[in-house]
N, C-alpha and C positions, 0 to 999 in steps of 0.2 A: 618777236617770232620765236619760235620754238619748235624743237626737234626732237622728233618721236621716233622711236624703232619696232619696228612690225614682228612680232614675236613669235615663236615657232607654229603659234596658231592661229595666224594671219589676224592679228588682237593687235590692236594701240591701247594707249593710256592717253586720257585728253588731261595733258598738265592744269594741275588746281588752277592757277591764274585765270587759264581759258575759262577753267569751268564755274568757277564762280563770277566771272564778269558779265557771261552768258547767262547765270543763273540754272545752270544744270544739275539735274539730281540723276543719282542712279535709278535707271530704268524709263527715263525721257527718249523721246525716240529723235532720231537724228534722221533730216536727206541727206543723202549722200548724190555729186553732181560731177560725173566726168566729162571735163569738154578738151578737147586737146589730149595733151598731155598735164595734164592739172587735175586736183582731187578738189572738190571743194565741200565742205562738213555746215549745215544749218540746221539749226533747234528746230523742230520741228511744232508749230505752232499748236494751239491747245483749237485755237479757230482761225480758218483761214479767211472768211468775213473779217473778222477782228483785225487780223495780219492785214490786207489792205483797205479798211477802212480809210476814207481820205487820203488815198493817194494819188490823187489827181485834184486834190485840194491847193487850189493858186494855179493852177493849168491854164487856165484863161481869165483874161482881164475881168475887173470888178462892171457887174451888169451884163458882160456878155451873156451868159444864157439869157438871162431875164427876157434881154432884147432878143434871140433866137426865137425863145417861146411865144413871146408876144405876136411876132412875125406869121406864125401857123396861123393866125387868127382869121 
């Protein structure tokens, strides 16, 4: 974890570490996500297709759909 300070014009610095583990270059756009009292900072995808491609990959047992679809029949 790392600690940043808000600078007289309301500007952070995202510490090297972060930004290269993330893969960030100058002029990437960031969301920005307040929930609570919490700041939370994500890369912002190049495509959001791409971003959740197979996320619901392994959600259900092996042949369930299959057997769902079949069922319509």
């Amino acid at each position: 974890m790392a600690t940043v300070k808000l600078s007289s014009k309301n500007q952070i610095v995202i510490p090297r570490e972060a930004r290269e583990a993330l893969g960030l270059k100058a002029g990437d756009k960031i969301e920005i996500v307040v929930r609570d009292r919490t700041l939370l900072l994500f890369p912002r995808p190049k495509s959001y297709e791409a971003a959740i491609r197979g996320l619901a990959h392994g959600l259900y047992p092996a042949g369930y759909i299959e057997r769902e679809r079949s069922s319509w029949d």
